[in-house]
C-alpha positions as CSV (number, residue, x, y, z in Angstrom):
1,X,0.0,0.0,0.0
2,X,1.5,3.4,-1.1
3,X,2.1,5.9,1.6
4,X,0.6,9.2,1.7
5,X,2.3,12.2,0.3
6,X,3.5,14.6,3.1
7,X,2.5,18.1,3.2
8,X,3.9,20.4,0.6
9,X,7.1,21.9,2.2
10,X,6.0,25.6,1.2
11,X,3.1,25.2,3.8
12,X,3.8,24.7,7.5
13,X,2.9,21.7,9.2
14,X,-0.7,21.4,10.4
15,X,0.0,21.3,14.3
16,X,-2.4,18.3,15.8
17,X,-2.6,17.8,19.8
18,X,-3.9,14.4,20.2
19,X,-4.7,13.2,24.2
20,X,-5.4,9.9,24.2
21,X,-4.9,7.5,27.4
22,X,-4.5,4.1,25.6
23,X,-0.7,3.6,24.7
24,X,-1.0,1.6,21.6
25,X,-3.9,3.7,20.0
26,X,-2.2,7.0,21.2
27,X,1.0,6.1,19.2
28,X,-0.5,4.3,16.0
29,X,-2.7,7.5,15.5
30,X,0.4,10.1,16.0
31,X,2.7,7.9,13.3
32,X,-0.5,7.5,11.0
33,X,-1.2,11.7,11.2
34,X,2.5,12.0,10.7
35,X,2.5,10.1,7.4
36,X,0.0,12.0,6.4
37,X,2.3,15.6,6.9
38,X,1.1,16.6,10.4
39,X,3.1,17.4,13.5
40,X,1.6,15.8,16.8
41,X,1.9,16.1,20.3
42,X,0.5,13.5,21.9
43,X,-0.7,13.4,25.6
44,X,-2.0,10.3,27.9
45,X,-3.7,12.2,30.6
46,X,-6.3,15.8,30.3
47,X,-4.0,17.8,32.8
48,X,-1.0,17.0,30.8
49,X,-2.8,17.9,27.4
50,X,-4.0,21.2,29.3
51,X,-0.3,21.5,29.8
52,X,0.7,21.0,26.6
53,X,-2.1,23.6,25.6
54,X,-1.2,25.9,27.4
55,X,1.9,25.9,27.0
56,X,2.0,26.1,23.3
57,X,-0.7,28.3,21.3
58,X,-0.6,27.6,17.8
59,X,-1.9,24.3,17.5
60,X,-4.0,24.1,14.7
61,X,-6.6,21.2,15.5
62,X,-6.9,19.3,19.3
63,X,-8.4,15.4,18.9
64,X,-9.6,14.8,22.9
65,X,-10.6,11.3,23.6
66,X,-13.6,11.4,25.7
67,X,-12.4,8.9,28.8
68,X,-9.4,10.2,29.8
69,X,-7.6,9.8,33.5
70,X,-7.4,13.2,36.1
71,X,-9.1,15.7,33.6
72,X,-11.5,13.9,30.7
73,X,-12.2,14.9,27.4
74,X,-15.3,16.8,27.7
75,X,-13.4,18.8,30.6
76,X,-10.6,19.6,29.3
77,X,-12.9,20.3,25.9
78,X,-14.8,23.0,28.1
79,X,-11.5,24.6,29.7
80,X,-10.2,24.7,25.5
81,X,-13.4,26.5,25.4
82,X,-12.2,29.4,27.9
83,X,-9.4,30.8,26.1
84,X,-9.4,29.6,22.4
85,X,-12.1,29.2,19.3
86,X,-9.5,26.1,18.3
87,X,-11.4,23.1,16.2
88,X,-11.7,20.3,18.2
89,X,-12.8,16.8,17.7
90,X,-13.7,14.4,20.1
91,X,-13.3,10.5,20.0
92,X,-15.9,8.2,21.8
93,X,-16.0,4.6,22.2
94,X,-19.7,4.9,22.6
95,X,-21.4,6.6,19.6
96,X,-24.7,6.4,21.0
97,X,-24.6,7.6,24.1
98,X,-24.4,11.0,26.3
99,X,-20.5,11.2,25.9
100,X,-21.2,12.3,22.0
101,X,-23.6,15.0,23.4
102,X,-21.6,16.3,26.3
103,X,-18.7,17.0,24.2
104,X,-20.4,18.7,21.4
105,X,-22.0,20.5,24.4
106,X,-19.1,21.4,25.6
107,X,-17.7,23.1,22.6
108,X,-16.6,20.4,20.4
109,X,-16.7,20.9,16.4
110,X,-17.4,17.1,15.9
111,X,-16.6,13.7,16.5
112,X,-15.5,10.2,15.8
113,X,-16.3,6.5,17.4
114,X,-13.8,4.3,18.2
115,X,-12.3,1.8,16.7
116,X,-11.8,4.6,13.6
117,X,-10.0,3.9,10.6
118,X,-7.2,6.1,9.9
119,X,-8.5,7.7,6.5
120,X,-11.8,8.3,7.9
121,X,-10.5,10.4,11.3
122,X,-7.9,12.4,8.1
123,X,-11.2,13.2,6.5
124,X,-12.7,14.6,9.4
125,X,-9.9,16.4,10.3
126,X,-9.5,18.3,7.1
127,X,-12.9,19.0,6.9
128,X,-12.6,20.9,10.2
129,X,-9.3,22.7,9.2
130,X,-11.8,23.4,5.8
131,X,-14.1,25.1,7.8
132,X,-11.3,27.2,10.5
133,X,-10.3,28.9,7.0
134,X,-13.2,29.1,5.4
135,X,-14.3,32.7,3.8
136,X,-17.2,33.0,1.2
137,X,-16.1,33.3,-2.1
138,X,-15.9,36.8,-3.7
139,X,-18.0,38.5,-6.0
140,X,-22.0,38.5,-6.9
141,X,-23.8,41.1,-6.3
142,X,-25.4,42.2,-2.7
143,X,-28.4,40.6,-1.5
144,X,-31.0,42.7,0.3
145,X,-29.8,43.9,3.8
146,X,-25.8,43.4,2.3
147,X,-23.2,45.8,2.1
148,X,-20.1,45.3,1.1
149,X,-20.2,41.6,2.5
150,X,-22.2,42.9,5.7
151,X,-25.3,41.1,6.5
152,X,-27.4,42.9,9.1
153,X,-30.8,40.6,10.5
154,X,-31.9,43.3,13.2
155,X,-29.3,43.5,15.8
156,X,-27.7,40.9,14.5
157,X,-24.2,41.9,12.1
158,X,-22.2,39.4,10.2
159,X,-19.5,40.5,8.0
160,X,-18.7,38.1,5.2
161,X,-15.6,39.6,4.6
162,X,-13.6,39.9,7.8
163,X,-15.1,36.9,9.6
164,X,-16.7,38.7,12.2
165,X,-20.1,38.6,14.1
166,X,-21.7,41.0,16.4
167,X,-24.8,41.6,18.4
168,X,-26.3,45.3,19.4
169,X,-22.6,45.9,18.5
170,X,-21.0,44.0,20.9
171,X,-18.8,41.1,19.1
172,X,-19.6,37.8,19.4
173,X,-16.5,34.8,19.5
174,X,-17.6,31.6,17.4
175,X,-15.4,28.8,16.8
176,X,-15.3,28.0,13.1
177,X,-18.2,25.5,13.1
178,X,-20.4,27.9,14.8
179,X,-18.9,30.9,12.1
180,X,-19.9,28.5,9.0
181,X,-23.5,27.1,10.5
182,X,-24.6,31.2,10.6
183,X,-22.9,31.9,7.4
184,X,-24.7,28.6,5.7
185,X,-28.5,30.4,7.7
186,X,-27.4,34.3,6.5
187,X,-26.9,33.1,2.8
188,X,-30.6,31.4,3.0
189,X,-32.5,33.9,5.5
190,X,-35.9,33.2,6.5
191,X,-35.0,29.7,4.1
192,X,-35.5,25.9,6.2
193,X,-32.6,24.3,5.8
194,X,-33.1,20.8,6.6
195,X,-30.6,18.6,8.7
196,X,-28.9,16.6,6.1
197,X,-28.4,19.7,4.3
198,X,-26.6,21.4,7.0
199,X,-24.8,18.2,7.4
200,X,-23.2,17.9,4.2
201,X,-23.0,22.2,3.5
202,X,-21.1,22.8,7.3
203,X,-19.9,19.2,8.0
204,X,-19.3,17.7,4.6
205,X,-21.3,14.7,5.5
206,X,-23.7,12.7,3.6
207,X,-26.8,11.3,4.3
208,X,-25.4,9.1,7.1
209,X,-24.3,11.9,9.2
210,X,-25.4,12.5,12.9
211,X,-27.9,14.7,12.9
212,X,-26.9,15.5,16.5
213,X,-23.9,17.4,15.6
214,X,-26.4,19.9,13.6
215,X,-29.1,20.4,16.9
216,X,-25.9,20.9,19.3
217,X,-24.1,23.2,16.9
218,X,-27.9,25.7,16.8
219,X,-28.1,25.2,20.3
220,X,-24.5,26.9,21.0
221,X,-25.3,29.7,18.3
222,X,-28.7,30.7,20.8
223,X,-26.7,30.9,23.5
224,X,-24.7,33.1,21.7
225,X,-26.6,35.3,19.3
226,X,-30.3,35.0,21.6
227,X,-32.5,31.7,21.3
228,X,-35.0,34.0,19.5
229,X,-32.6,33.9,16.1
230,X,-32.8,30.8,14.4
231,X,-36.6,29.1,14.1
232,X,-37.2,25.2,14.5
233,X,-39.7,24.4,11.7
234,X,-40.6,20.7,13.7
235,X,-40.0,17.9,11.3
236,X,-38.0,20.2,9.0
237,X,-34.8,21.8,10.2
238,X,-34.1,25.6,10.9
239,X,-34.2,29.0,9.5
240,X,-32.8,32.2,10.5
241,X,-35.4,34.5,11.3
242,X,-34.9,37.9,8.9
């Protein structure tokens, strides 16, 4: 089987922290990633990947398993959240159950179940780094309530252009997933967009995607923008209200 190409040496190295308390899994993921052209820390404990956060600010994309010894995944996911908008996906060894929803609670962009194959977790992953530099493509002409790629829904501002969000003026700090989900609602305002289309427009997933990821995700954005903003439309999906 041919190995991956590395990373094109004119582009830094994508900088991965991966915690994960199982020794065997922990090192076949950071050699795998490593083929593959990334550079990873690896941790076995939450307090020492909080170190290693800390510590170091530019990683790129943190990969938290969920059970984890002194500090656990969906801690140390929350105490990310404090401090840094960084994508962050969250390994579970029980798909099904609350540990999925706690983390995406908690501030996580997505997640994977255990045991995952190796391309599957790279796909995730890039689809995450995807979406921490995504900008809307340029040109078209403004729609109604646009200005020089400034969308304005009431009190509600989102500026196309320089990535950022605000609310009666103040600004408002969304971590990329939560920064693509409103852009995907203020191209469409006032338009249902179903689940499955969220899934595969924000997350890049097809029709097999967890539609949990989607209701979590709105969920963070009322907290952040007023519960008011986007509409459930029961048996439908959600719409930004214009």
């Amino acid at each position: 089987m041919t190995s991956p190409a590395p990373a094109p040496e004119s582009q830094p190295p994508v900088r991965v922290l991966l915690v994960e308390d199982d020794d065997l899994m922990r090192r076949s993921f950071a050699v795998a990633l490593e083929r593959y052209g990334y550079r990873v820390t690896a941790a076995a404990d939450g307090l020492t990947g909080l170190e290693h956060f800390r510590d170091h600010d530019d990683f790129d994309l943190l990969i938290l398993d969920v059970m984890l010894p002194g500090l656990d995944g969906i801690g140390l996911c929350r105490r990310v959240r404090e401090t840094s908008l960084v994508p962050v996906l969250m390994m579970s060894a029980r798909g099904d159950g609350l540990d999925v929803v706690a983390g995406l609670e908690a501030g996580a962009d997505d997640y994977v179940v255990k045991p995952v194959e190796t391309n599957v977790l790279v796909a995730r992953i890039r689809s995450l780094l995807r979406r921490a530099s995504y900008a809307p493509a340029p040109g078209g002409e403004p729609d109604a309530g646009q200005e020089d790629g400034v969308l304005v829904f009431g009190d509600l501002t989102v500026d196309t252009g320089g990535m950022e969000v605000s609310v009666s003026g103040s600004p408002v700090a969304l971590t990329p997933t939560e920064l693509k989900l409103l852009l995907e609602f203020a191209a469409h305002p006032g338009i249902v967009l179903e689940r499955h289309t969220l899934l595969r427009n924000v997350w890049e997933y097809g029709w097999d995607g967890d539609s949990r990821v989607v209701d979590l995700a709105v969920q963070r954005l009322r907290r952040k923008l007023g519960r008011e903003r986007i509409e459930t439309v029961r048996g439908f999906g959600y719409k930004l209200r214009r």
